[in-house]
Structure formats: structure tokens, C-alpha cells
N, C-alpha and C positions, 0 to 999 in steps of 0.2 A: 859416479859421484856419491860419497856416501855422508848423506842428509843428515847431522845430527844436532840438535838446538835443545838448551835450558829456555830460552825466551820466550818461545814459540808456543808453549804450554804452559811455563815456569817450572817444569819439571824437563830431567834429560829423559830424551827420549829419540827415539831414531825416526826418520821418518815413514819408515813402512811400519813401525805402530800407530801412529799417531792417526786419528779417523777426524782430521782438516787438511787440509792443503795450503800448503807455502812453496813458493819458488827461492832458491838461497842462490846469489849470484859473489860467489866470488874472487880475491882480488887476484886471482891466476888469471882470471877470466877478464875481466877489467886490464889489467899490462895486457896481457897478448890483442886484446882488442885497442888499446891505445883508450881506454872509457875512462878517462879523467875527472868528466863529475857525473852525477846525480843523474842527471836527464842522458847524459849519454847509456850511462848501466843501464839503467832500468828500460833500457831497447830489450833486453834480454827477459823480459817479466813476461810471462804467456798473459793473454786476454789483457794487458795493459796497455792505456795509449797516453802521449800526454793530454792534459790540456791544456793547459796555464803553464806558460815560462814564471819564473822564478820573479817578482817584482823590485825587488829591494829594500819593501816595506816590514816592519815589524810583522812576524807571522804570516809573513809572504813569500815563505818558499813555493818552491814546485809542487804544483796540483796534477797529480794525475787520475784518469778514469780507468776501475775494476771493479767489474760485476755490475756495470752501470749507474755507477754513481762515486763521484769526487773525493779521490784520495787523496790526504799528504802524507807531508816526509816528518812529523813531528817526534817519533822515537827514536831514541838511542838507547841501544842495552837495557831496552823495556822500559824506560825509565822516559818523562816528557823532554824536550828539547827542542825548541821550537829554533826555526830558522827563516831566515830570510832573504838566502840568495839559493844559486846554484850548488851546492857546496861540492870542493874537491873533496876527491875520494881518496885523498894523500893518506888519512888517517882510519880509512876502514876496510877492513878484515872480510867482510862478507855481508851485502844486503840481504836481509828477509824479508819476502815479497809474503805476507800473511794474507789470505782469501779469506770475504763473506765478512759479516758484522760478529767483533770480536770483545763487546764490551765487556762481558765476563769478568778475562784475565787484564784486559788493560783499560778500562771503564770507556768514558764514552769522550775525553778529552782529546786522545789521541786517536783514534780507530774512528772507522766511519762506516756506514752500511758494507761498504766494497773490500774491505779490510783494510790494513797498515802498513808501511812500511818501517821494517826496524832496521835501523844501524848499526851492524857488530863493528866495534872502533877494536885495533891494534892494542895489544897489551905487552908488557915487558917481559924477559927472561931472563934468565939464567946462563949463557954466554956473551960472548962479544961480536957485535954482527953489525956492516953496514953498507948502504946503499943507494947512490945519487944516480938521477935520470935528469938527461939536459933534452929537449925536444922542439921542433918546431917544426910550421905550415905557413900555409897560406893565412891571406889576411892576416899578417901581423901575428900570427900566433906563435909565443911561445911559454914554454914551462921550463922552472928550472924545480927541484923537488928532492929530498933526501931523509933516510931512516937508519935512524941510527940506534943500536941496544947496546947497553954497556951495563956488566955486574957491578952493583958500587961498593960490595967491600967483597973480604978476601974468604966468607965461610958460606957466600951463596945463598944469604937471607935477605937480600936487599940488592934492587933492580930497577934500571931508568932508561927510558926508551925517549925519543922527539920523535917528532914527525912533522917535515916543512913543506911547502909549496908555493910557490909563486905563477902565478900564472894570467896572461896579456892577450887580450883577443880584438881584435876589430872588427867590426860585421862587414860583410859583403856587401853591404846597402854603401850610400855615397858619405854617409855618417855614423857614428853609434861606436861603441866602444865596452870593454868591459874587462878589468883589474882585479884581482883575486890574491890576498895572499893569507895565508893558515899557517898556526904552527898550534903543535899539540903535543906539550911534554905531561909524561906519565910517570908514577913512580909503583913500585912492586914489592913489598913488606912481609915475608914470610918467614917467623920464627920458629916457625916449626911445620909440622902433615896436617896441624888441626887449624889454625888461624892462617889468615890472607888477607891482606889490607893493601887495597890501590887507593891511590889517589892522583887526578886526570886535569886536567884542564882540555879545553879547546879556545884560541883566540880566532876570530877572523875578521879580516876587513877584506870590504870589497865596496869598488866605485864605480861607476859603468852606466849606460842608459841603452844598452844594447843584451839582447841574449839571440840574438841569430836572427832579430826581425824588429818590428813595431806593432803597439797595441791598435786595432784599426778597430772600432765597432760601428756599428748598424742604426742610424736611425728608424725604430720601427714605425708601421705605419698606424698602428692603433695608438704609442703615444704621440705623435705629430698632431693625428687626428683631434683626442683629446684637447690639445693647446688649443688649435685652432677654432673648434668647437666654442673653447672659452673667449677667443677673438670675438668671433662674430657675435655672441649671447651679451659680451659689456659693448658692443656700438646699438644696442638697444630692438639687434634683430629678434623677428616674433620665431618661438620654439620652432613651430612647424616651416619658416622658409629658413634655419639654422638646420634642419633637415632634410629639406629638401636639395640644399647646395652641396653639403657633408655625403649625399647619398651619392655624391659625383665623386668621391676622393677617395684612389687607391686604398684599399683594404687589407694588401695581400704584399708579401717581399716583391715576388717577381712585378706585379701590378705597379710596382715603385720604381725600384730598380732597372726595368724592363729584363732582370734575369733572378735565378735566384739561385746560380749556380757559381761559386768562388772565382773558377777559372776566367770564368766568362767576364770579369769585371774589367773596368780602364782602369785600372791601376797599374802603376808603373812600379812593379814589386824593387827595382832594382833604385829607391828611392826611399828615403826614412822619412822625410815630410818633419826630420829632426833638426839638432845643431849640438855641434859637440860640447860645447859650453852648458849645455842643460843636460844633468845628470845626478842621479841619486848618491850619497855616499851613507852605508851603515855598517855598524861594527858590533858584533857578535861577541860575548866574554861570558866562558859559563867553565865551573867548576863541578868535579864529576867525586863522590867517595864511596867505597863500597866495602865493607867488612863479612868476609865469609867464616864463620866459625862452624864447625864440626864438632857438637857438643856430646855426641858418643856413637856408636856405630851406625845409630838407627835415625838420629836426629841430626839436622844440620839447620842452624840462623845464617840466615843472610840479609845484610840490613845495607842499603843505596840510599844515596841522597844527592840531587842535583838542584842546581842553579845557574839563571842564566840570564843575562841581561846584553836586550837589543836595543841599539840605537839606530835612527835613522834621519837623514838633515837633507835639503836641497831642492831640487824639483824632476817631478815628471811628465814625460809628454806624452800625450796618447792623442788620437786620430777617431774623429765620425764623417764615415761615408757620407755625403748629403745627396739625395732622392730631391731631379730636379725639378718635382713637382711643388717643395717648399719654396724657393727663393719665387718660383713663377706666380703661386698661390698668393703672398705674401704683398709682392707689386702689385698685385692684379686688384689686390682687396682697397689700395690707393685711389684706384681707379673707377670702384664703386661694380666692379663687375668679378666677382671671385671666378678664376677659375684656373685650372690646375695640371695643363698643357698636357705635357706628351711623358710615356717614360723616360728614364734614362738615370747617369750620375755621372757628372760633371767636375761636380765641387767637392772636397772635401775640408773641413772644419778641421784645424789644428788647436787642439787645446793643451794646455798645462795648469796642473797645480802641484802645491809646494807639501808633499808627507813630511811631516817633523814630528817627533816625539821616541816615546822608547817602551817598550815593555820589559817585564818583571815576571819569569816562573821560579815559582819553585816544588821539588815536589819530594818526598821523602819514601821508602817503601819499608816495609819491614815480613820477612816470609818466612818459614821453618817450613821445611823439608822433610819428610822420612817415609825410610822404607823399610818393609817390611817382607817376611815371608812365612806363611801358615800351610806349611806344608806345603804343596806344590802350586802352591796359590801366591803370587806375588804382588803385594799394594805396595802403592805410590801414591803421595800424596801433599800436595803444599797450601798451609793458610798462609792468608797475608792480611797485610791493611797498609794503606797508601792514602795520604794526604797531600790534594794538590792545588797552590796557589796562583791563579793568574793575574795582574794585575796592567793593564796595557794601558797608556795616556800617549794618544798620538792622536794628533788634528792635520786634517785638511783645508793648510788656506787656500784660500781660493778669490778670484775675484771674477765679477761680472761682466762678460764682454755682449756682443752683438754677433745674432745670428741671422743675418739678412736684415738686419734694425730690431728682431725680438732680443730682450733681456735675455740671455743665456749663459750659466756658471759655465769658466773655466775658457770662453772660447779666447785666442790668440787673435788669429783671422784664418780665412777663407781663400784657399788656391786651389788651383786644377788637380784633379786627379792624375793627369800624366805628369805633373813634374813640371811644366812649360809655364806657371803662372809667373809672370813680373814678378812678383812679390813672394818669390818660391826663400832666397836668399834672408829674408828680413826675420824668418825666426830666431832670435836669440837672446840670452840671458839681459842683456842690457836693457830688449826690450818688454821682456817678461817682467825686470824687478819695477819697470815704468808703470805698469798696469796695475800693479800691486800699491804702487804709490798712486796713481790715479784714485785708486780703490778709495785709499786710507783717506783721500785728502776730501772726499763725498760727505754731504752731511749726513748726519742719521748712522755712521757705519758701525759704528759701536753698538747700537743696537738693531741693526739690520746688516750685521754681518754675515754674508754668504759664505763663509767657513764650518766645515763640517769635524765636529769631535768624534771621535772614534774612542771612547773610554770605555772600560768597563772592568769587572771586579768581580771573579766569579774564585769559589772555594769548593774542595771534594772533599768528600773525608768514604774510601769504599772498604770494602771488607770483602774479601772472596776466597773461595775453595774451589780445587781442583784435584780431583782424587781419580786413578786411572789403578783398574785391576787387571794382572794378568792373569785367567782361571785355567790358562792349559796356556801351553806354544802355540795354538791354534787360535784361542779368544782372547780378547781384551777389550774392556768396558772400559768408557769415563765418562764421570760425573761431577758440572761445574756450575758453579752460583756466586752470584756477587749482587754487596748490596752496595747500595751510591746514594749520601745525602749532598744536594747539590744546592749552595746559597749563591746566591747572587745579587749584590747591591742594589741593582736596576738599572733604570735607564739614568744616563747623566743628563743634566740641565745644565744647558749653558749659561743660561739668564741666571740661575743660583747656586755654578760653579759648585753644582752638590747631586749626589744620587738622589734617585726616590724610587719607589715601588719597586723595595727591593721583596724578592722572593726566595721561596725554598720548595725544594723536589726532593723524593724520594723514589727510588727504583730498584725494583731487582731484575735480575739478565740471568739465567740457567741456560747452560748448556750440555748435552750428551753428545758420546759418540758410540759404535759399535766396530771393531774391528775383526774380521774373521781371517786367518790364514793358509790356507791349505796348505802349500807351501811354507812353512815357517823361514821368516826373515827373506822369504825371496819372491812371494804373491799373496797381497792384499788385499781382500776386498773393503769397503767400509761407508758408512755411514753417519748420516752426523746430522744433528739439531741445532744451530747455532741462533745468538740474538742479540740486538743492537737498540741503540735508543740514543737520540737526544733532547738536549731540554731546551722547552720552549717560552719565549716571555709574552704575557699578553692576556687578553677578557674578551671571550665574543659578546656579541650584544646584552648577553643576558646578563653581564658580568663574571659567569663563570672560565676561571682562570683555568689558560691549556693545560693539557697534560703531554707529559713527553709523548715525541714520537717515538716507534718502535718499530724495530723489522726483523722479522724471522725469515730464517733459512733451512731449506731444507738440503740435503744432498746425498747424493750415493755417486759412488767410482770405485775405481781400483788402482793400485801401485803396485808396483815391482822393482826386482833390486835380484840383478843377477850377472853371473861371472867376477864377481867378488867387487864389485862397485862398479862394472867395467858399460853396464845398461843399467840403468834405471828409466822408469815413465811414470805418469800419473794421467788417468783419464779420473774423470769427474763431470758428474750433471746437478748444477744447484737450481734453487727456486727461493726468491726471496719476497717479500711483501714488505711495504713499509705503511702502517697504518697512523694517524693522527696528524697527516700532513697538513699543515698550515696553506690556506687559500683563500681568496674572496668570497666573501658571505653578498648571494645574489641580491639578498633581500633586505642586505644594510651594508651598499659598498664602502661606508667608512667605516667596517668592521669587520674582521676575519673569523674564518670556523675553523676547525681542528678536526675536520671528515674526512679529508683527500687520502688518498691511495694509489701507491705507484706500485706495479709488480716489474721484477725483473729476475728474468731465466736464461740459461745458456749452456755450454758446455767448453771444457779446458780439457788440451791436452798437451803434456807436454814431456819430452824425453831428452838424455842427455847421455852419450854414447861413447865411449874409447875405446873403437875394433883396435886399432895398432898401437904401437908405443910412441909415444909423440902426436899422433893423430885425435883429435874431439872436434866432439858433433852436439851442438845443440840446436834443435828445435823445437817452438812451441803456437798453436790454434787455438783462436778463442772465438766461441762467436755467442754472443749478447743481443736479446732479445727484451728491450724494456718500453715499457710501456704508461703512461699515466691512466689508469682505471677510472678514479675520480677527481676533477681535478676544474680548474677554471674550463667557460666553456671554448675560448679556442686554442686550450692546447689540450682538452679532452681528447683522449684515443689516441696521442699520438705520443712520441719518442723523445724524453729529456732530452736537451740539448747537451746539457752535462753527462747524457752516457756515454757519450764518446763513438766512435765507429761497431758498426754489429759484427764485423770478420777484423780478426786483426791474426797476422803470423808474422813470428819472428825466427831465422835460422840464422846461423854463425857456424864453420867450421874452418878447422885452423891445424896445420902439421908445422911440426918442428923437429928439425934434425937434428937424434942421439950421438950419432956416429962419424966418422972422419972427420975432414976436412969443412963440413959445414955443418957441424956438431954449435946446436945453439941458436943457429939461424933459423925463424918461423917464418909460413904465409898463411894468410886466412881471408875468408869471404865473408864474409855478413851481406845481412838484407831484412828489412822489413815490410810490412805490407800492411795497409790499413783501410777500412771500403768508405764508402761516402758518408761523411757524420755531420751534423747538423750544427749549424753555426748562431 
């Protein structure tokens, strides 16, 4: 497979020069595996797991974990584009799966310590070319989809491609659902070898309250504890017998739960604890322009500009396990005798709230290009500068229900964990909008409204360089710097429907690589400095305002690229650190410090193989070792939850028949694997 990307550096460049790692998954690879969106492809990303299905909300796409820590899907064609479902992969060319913190070359909006995911979308040409795929499965699944290129005049400087998709899923569960439909027409403007001008849309809508499961989370037992704590201290109990009772109450998941292993739960997976009537609907509309001019051999502008606007309306549902030591606790305390029975989990809490609102990017870049050659010395080299606006106004209503008789946001009601409660049936829209009206009809709600805003207003204005020399076939150096001034409004107030304490950051990110090759173009070794950051809001005690967090990388591996693209691999060993983490300050818990420290190390390897004609092979091994250094004290020493699994492999192989009679006909295997990760 032969790896070559402008994005991935912003300069072209192959990938056995290049001294970072990316996995490039494309759409040959996606048809023959039937990988229709997002979560499905990225099975194929070495050291990637998911974590987060797709939500529906503004800026709630799919999250997934690399390098042990929390990636999204926010790029397209380097450029921001944020999303908020699963998205079909009707309209793209090839994902780049970018490794390690890359704020450099795409600042710190889109990239995250783990690196990024980019979207290479489908562009127009130069003949006439078209192609419909009808498909379907189980559960309700089907797709109908088509691509279609056509020249639009008759001297071949003007070119227009679509791309549609519809697509109907139902979940396996006894409810749940999920609607998809895209289209993405393009157009292709070339009056000549030196100018190129696209311009792109993407629409999509999509409605659903399902992605293959339900949101289920954990009552933990330190915040239970806390409440309860605050129980007992307002009925006028003395500190030391609020102590002595609390020193009786589960500490620990399994302590609660009686397990603290997934499998082991009563849950009756084959149950959504949903109603079809309750579901999100949002609609995605964003405009893509890019102008590439070729201003003389040595120089080349390239100037992008995207916008994109989310909406999102309706309600969603999600689930908390309840640990049957609450509801027992809770009576018990009626009774004048606290206490907090046996483990187990019985109950689970059915909650909904209502996401409504929309977000607003936009983001502009501007880069020139050039290369150069002095003698046998060849540079490369791209400035840029990129301005990016986010601007998001979405509120969570919400109203207040009862969780064993406590005040608790969001709760529905309370049914069994298997499925079997009376009252399994009675979730639904009609009785959701009742609660909402209950809510409203409260006195005081206007200003003791339990609804949460979600605003915020944040501005980039970066500047960076990325300069890459080749001093023989053998060596190649780069060297990368970007500066990032970053404002942001503040926090919003609800009470005065207005920002305050707004701020500004400043940052710079350098990067290095080194690449050596014995073998030219077909064995690489290399090396690399990479570095990440983002911005943080807030004053620890002293009043000194944070400073970004930051995380450096270090790495060395090697690549390969041989029998004319027919084996390629990459091994690779990184180390990253992320310093100025945001945590609780022991010695003034209504105030945070800016000391925490997470390390996280591993190794990737991954290869991609065509012994025969017809015949591919891919494989890829990750295993992630992360760890919190400094950090609150119980979850000191031990393993982000958000890093996902420490072993993850992914293989796929797949033949297709060239010849006779079943000329065209493919099979293939896939499989992945993922070790025990923490929830």
C-alpha cells in the first residue's frame, strides 16, 4: 500500500519519509469489508479502540482512545469539521489515522494528546463515472448509496461529482433505532496546470436513539457516599457519629456492586431500558472552498475555508446502575437506624434529558508551499496561518425526579435490572414531556432551574512552520513550530444570560523528526519529538490563572515499503507525558491545581501485505501502558479509564477473484481483539 499524504504533515510526502506515524484506511478497504461508517473503519486503526458511540449532540461524534487518551473525528482535509453522529463513509476517500499529540500542524482544536483523525472526502474529475450499491442485514439494516462524476463542459476545466447515502438500522436490543441520510455534492474548477478551485458541501441528517447499544453508567461509591454524608450532617448528626456510620458504607465498585467485572452484572444486555418514541434528531450543513494556485515552480498558495453548522432537537436516554446498598440505606435512615445491607444491583434508574441547541465553526487556513533544491540537498517547506471560530449554544433541559425519595436530575423511574419490572413498559415520550411539565409548573423554576447550558465561544488565530530537508537518500530532517493565541469568552451565566471571565492563552508546540534510510525508499528507521497542549479555564487558590496543559512525545521505530508497495509495516515505541493536569487541590477542595501528570507508553505495529493478485493482508498490535503519576489520591498509580484497553489487535484479510468465471467475487475475515479496560 503506498502511504502518501499532503495533510499528514501539510506537505506531500511518502510515508517511509515521514519520522511520525499514521495509519491511512482506505475506501477499497471499507467496500470489501462492507465498513460503512466511521466506527465500523476505524476497526482497522492499530493501537485504536472505541470508546464513546457517536451521541447525536452537537460536537458528539465518535470518541475513540490512541496512545491512551481520547480521540475524535473533528478533521476533514486538515481543516475543523466537527460532527455529531456516526458519519457514513459514502463521501470519503481514505481515513488518516494521525499518532501522538500533533498540535504543531493542526493546533490543539482538533488533535488531542493520542492524535487525530482526518477525513480525506472524494473529489471530482475529469471523466464520466458512476456507481449505486443497494445492501442489507439483519436488524432492519439497510443502505441504499450512489457516486456519481460527470465533466460539466466540453474542454475539461470544469467537473462535479455527488455522493448519497441513506442508511436504516435497528438495534438488536427490544428497542432503539437509527436513520442516516448524506449527500455531498462537489464541484472541480481548473482553468488551467496552475489554479484549482473546489468547492464541497456536506448535508446530513440523522435521527435514531440507538448505535448498537445504550448509555448505562455507574453510580460511584465515593459520590453516593458524599450525598449521604450531607444527609446525615443536615438531620443535625455530631461530625464524629457522621463517621462512624459512613465508615460502614462500601468504598469500593465491587464493595457495591458485589462485582466489578462487566460480564458479571444482571443485566439483561438484550433490553434497551429505552422507547422508540424517545430519540434525538440533528442536522449537520457545512460548506467546504479551497483554492490551490501554483505561483511559480518553486512556490505554491493554498488557501481552505470551511463552515459548519449543527443542530440538534429532542431527547435522550441513558441508564445508572443503582448499587443496592442506596435504596436500603436511604429506608433505613427513616427508620432511625442507617444501614446499608448486603452487595448487589438490582435497580437500575432510567433517566432522560432534552439536548437542544446548535453549534457554529468556522475555520479559514491559508499555506504556501515550496521546494527547493541546492545541490543535492532537497527542502521542503510550508508556512501557514489558520483562524478558528467555535461558537456552540446548546442547553440541557432537564427536570428533577426522585431517586429512592432523594432529589435527583434527570431520573424517569426505577426498574429491575433484568427487564421483569411492572413498570419496564411506562417509558415514554408522553411521559417524559409530563415531567417536563410537572417541572415547569413548580414554583421558584425560573430561578431554580435544574437545566444545564452548555455555551461557550472560544477563537484561534495559529501560525506554524514545517520545514523537512532531504541531505542525501539516506537522511531527512524536519523541523516544526506553531504559535496558537487562544480567547475565550468564559464561562456563561445563566442568571445574566451573558459570558464573564473571559480569557486569553498563548502557546507555542515544536516539533522534530529524524529519518535515516539504508535502504532508500524501502527501510526506515526514525525518530521523532512531538507536542500537544490544551487550554485550560480557571484560578487555583492563589488566584493564579492555569496554564495550558502540555504533553510531549517521544518515539523511535521503523518502516518499510517493499516489492513495489506489495509489504509495507511500521513498528514504533512512543512515550508521552502530559504535564499541568487539572485536579483537586487537597488543601482547598473548592479549588483545583494545575500539577497532575499522566505518562503514557506503548508500542504499534502494524503491516499491510498483497502476496498474490487479489489477495490482502492487514494486520495491526498495540499495546498501551498509561498510567496517572500525579493525580487525585484514589485514582493515583493507577490507569485512565479513558485509555482504553492496554492490548488491542486488529487483522482483516480478503481474496478476490481476477479470473474466469468468478472474476469479481471476493471473501474475507476480519477480527479484533481488545484486553480488559476499565469502565
Amino acid at each position: 500500500m503506498n502511504k502518501t499524504s499532503e495533510d499528514v504533515s501539510k506537505i506531500p510526502l511518502k510515508n517511509i519519509e515521514n519520522p511520525h506515524v499514521y495509519s491511512s484506511i482506505s475506501n477499497v478497504i471499507m467496500k470489501k469489508q462492507i465498513a460503512w461508517s466511521m466506527e465500523d473503519a476505524m476497526k482497522n486503526a492499530t493501537g485504536v479502540s472505541k470508546l464513546w458511540d457517536a451521541t447525536g449532540r452537537p460536537d458528539g461524534g465518535s470518541i475513540f482512545s490512541s496512545r491512551g487518551f481520547p480521540t475524535t473525528t473533528r478533521s476533514r482535509n486538515g481543516l475543523i469539521s466537527i460532527m455529531s453522529d456516526n458519519v457514513d463513509m459514502v463521501n470519503t476517500e481514505r481515513l488518516e489515522v494521525i499518532k501522538g499529540p500533533s498540535a504543531t500542524l493542526f493546533g490543539s482544536i482538533i488533535s488531542s494528546y493520542g492524535g487525530l483523525v482526518n477525513r480525506v472526502t472524494k473529489k471530482p474529475f475529469f471523466t464520466t463515472r458512476g456507481e449505486a450499491e443497494l445492501s442489507g442485514g439483519a436488524f432492519n439494516f439497510y443502505r441504499a448509496a450512489a457516486d456519481v462524476n460527470v465533466p460539466l463542459n466540453k474542454v475539461n476545466t470544469l467537473a462535479g461529482r455527488i455522493n448519497f447515502a441513506y442508511r436504516n438500522q435497528d438495534s438488536w436490543q427490544d428497542s432503539g433505532f437509527n436513520k442516516n441520510f448524506s449527500v455531498a455534492p462537489s464541484l472541480l474548477y481548473k482553468p488551467n496546470e496552475n489554479l484549482e478551485i473546489s468547492l464541497d458541501a456536506e448535508i446530513i441528517h440523522n435521527k435514531g436513539n440507538s448505535n448498537g447499544g445504550n448509555f448505562v453508567f455507574f453510580l460511584n461509591p465515593s459520590f453516593a457516599n458524599a450525598n449521604f454524608r450531607a444527609v446525615l450532617s443536615q438531620q443535625g448528626l455530631p461530625d464524629a457519629v457522621v463517621d462512624q456510620i459512613m465508615s460502614k458504607a462500601p468504598q469500593t465498585f465491587e464493595q457495591a456492586y458485589r462485582t466489578n467485572r462487566i460480564n458479571e452484572l444482571k443485566l439483561d444486555y438484550n433490553k434497551s431500558f429505552n422507547s422508540d418514541d424517545i430519540y434525538l434528531t440533528n442536522q449537520t450543513n457545512s460548506i467546504f472552498g479551497k483554492v490551490d494556485y501554483k505561483i511559480n515552480s518553486h512556490w505554491k498558495s493554498l488557501t481552505a475555508v470551511s463552515y459548519s453548522h449543527v443542530r440538534t432537537e429532542g431527547h435522550q436516554s441513558y441508564q445508572y446502575l443503582v448499587p443496592d446498598y442506596i435504596p436500603t440505606f436511604i429506608s433505613s435512615i427513616k427508620t432511625g437506624n442507617p444501614t446499608f445491607g448486603t452487595p448487589g444491583h438490582n435497580s437500575i434508574a432510567r433517566m432522560v434529558w432534552s439536548p437542544n441547541g446548535s453549534g457554529n465553526t468556522f475555520n479559514i487556513q491559508q499555506n504556501f508551499q515550496s521546494e527547493y533544491d541546492f545541490g543535492k540537498i532537497n527542502n521542503r517547506i510550508v508556512v501557514g496561518i489558520d483562524y478558528t471560530r467555535v461558537d456552540n449554544r446548546f442547553n440541557y433541559d432537564r427536570f428533577t425526579g426522585s431517586l429512592f425519595g432523594l432529589p435527583f436530575p434527570d431520573v424517569y423511574d426505577i426498574t429491575k435490572t433484568d427487564g421483569t419490572g411492572s413498570n419496564y413498559n411506562d417509558f415514554t415520550l408522553a411521559g417524559v414531556k409530563e415531567r417536563y411539565q410537572q417541572q415547569a409548573n413548580l414554583p421558584g423554576t425560573n430561578v431554580n432551574n435544574p437545566s444545564l447550558p452548555y455555551f461557550y465561544n472560544n477563537s484561534i488565530t495559529g501560525v506554524f512552520i514545517n520545514n523537512v530537508t532531504k541531505f542525501s537518500e539516506h537522511i531527512i530532517a524536519s523541523l516544526g513550530l506553531r504559535y496558537d493565541n487562544f480567547k475565550s469568552k468564559g464561562t456563561y451565566d445563566k442568571a445574566t444570560d451573558s459570558f464573564k471571565n473571559s480569557y486569553t492563552q498563548d502557546e507555542f508546540s515544536p516539533k522534530v523528526g529524524l529519518v535515516y534510510m539504508p535502504i532508500p525508499d524501502k527501510l526506515s528507521f526514525f525518530t521523532n519529538y512531538q507536542n500537544g497542549f490544551t487550554n485550560k479555564n480557571g484560578v487555583d487558590s492563589k488566584g493564579k490563572t492555569f496554564v495550558p496543559e502540555r504533553a510531549n512525545q517521544y518515539e523511535v521505530g521503523m518502516k518499510a515499503d517493499f516489492f513495489n508497495n506489495k509489504l509495507t509495516g511500521t513498528l514504533s515505541y512512543y512515550d508521552i507525558t502530559v504535564k499541568n493536569v487539572v485536579r483537586s487541590d487537597a488543601n482547598n477542595p473548592i479549588y483545583n491545581v494545575h500539577d497532575g501528570q499522566q505518562r503514557s507508553k506503548g508500542m504499534e505495529l502494524e503491516i499491510f501485505a498483497n502476496p498474490l493478485q487479489g489477495w490482502l493482508l492487514m494486520a495491526g498490535y498495540g499495546y498501551n501502558h498509561s498510567i496517572m503519576e500525579k493525580a487525585d489520591q484514589d485514582v493515583q498509580g493507577l490507569r485512565p479509564a479513558a485509555s482504553g484497553p492496554e492490548h488491542t489487535l486488529n487483522f482483516w484479510t480478503n481474496y478476490t477473484f481476477s479470473h474466469g468465471h468468478l472474476k469479481g467475487f471476493g471473501m474475507g475475515f476480519s477480527t479484533n481483539y481488545a484486553s480488559e479496560a476499565l469502565s
